[in-house]
C-alpha positions in Angstrom: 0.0 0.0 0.0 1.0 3.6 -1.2 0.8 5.3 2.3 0.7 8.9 0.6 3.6 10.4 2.5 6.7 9.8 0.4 8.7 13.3 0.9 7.0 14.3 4.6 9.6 15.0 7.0 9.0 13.3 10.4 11.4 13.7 13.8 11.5 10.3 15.9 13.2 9.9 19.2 14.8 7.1 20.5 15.2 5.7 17.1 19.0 4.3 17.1 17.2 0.6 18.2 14.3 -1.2 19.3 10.9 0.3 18.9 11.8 3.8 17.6 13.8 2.2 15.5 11.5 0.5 14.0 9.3 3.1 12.9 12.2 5.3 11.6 12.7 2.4 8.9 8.8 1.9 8.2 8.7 5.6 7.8 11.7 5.5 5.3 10.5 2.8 3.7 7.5 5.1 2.6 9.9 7.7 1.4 9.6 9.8 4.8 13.0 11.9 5.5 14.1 11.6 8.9 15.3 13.4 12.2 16.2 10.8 14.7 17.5 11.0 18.1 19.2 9.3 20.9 21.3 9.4 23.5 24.6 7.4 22.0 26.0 9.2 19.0 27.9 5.9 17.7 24.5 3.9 17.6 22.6 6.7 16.5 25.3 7.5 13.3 25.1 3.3 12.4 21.3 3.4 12.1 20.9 6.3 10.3 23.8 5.2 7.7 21.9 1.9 7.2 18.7 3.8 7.1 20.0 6.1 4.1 21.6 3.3 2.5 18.2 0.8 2.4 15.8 3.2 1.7 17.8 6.6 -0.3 15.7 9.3 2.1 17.9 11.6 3.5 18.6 11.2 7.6 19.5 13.6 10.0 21.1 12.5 13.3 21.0 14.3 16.4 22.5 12.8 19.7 21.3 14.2 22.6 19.4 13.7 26.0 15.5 14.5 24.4 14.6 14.5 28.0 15.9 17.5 29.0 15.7 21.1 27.6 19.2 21.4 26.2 18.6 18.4 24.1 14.8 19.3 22.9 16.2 22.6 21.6 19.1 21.2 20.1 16.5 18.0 18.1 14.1 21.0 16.9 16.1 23.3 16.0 17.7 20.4 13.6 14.3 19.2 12.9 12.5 22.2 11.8 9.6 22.0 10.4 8.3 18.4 10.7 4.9 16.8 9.0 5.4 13.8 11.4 6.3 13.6 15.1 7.2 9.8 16.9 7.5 10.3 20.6 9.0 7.3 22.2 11.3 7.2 25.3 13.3 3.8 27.4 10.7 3.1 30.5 11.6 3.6 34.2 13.2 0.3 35.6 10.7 -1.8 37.4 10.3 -1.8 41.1 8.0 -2.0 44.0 6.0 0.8 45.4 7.5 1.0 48.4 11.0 1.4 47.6 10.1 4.7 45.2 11.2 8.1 45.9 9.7 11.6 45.1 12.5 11.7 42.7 12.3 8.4 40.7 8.7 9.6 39.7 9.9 13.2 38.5 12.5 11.4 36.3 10.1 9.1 35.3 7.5 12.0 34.8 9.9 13.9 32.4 10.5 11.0 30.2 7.7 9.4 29.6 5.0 12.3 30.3 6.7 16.0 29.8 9.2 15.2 27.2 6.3 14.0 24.9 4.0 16.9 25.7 6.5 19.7 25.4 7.5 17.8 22.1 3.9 18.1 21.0 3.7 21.8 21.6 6.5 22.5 19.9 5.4 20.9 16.8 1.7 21.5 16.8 1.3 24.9 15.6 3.1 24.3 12.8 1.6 21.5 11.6 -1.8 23.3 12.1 -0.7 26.1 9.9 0.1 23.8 7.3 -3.4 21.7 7.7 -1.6 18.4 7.8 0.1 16.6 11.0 0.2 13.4 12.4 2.0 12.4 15.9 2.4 8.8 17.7 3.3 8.6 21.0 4.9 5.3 21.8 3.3 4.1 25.3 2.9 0.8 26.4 0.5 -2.1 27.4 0.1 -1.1 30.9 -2.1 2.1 30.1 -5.0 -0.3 29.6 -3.9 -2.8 32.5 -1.0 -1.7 35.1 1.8 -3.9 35.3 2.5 -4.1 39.1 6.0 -3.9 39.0 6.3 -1.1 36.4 4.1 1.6 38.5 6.4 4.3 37.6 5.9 4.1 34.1 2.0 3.1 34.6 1.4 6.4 36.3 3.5 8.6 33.4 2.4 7.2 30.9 -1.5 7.1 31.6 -1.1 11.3 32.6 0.1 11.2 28.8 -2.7 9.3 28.0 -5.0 11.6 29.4 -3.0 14.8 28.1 -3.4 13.3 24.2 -7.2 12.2 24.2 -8.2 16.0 24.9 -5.7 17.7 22.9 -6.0 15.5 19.7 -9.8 16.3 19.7 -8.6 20.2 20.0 -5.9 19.7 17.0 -8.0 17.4 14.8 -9.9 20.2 12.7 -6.9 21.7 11.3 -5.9 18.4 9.9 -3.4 16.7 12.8 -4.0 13.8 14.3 -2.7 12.7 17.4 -3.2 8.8 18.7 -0.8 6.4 21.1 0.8 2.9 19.9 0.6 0.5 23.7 3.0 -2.5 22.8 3.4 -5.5 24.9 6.3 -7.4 24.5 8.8 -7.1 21.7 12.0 -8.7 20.7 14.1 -5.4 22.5 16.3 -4.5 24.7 14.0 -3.3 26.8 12.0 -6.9 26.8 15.6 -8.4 27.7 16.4 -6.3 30.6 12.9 -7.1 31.9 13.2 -10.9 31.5 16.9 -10.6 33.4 14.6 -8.8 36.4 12.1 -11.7 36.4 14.9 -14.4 36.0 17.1 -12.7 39.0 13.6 -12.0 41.4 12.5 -16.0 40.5 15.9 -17.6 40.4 15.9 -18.8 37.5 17.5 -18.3 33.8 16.7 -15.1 31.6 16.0 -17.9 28.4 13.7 -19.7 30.8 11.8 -16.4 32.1 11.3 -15.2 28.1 9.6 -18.3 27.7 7.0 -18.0 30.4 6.2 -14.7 29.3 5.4 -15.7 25.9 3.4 -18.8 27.2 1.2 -15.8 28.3 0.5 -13.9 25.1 -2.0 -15.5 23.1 0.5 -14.9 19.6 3.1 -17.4 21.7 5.8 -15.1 20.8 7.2 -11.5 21.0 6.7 -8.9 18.5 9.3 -7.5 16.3 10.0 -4.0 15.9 9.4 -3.8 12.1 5.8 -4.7 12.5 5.6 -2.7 15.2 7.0 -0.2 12.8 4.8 -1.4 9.7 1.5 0.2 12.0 3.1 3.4 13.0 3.7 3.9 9.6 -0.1 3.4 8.8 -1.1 6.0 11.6 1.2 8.1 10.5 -0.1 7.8 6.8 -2.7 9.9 4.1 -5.6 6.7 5.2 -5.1 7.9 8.9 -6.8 11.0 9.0 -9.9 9.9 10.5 -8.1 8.3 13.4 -7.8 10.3 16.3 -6.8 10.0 19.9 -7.1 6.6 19.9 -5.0 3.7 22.0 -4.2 0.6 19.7 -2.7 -2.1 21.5 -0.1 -4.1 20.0 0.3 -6.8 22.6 -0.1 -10.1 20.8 -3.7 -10.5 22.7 -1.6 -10.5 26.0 -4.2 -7.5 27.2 -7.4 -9.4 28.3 -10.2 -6.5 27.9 -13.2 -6.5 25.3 -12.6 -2.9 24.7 
């Protein structure tokens, strides 16, 4: 499928690997050109050189900590004007609720709540002048049902949650949607550090703790980032428009909910 947005321009964060990455390459693969962030410049320069390589768009890299103010200037201000905006940021480590501080929920507020909001309202009034935007804010399962262990990112994430389903109903005359991407488990880092938790809290190996988890997803498997990708790509695409503030789970089934 032609997704109609072959020369947009589109900024996505945390793109060097896993999830963000992902979407950068659907994105390319639609002729999108690309600013993509991260924190580690090495990793960052290697994915965009395969990016431009694969897919011929050009690829701007900007290194840099998108969570604080420094590095959001420094990613717009290289971005410019953008026609697509992918919000995604590493989750807070799991835990339990008594052992967090005041402190461990501001950090995990500013990455996973603030960052994407100020991000938005940076973006936004552009792509309302121009009568065509469309962000995706990369959340996670646990929006529609908390993971106990993962409370700090439950609680930031869900406050974006709330943030995006009144302001995409405020942006989506002028032509911008705005609507969140919840995975479950995928094949990432971030799936591996959480299965070397499970394996050190139950004694037993991280191989053996992957494989109880994905006993429990109804796909019997994790997802991969390029098809994780494959439906930002979509939202982000000409057939979206009619798609606003929505949540689309992309969990394998692992979320047990009718709606």
């Amino acid at each position: 499928m032609d997704l109609g947005i072959r020369g947009r321009r589109a900024l996505v964060t945390a793109a060097s690997k896993g999830l963000g990455r992902g979407c950068a390459e659907a994105l390319a693969a639609s002729g999108v050109d690309l600013v993509i962030n991260a924190r580690g410049a090495d990793a960052l320069a290697a994915t965009a050189a395969e990016i431009r390589a694969a897919h011929g768009v050009d690829v701007t890299e900007v290194a840099a900590d998108i969570t604080s103010e420094a590095g959001r200037a420094a990613v717009l201000d290289a971005a410019g004007a953008v026609d697509i905006l992918v919000t995604n940021a590493g989750g807070p480590p799991p835990g339990h609720w008594s052992e967090w501080a005041r402190e461990d929920f501001i950090r995990a507020l500013d990455a996973n709540m603030l960052t994407p909001i100020a991000l938005m309202q940076a973006v936004l009034p552009g792509m309302m002048a121009r009568r065509w935007g469309r962000i995706v804010n990369i959340t996670s399962q646990a929006v529609k049902a908390p993971i106990a262990s993962l409370g700090l990112s439950n609680a930031a994430r869900t406050g974006l949650t709330g943030f995006v389903a009144g302001t995409a109903r405020q942006v989506a005359p002028d032509g911008v949607t705005i609507n969140n991407l919840l995975p479950g488990i995928h094949d990432t880092e971030r799936a591996a550090s959480l299965d070397g938790a499970a394996a050190r809290a139950e004694g037993i190996s991280p191989d053996e703790a992957r494989a109880r988890r994905a006993a429990t997803i109804p796909a019997r498997r994790y997802g991969t980032a390029a098809e994780f990708g494959a439906a930002c790509a979509f939202l982000c695409s000409a057939h979206a428009g009619f798609i606003v503030g929505q949540n689309l789970l992309l969990d394998g089934g692992a979320t047990n909910t009718t709606l």
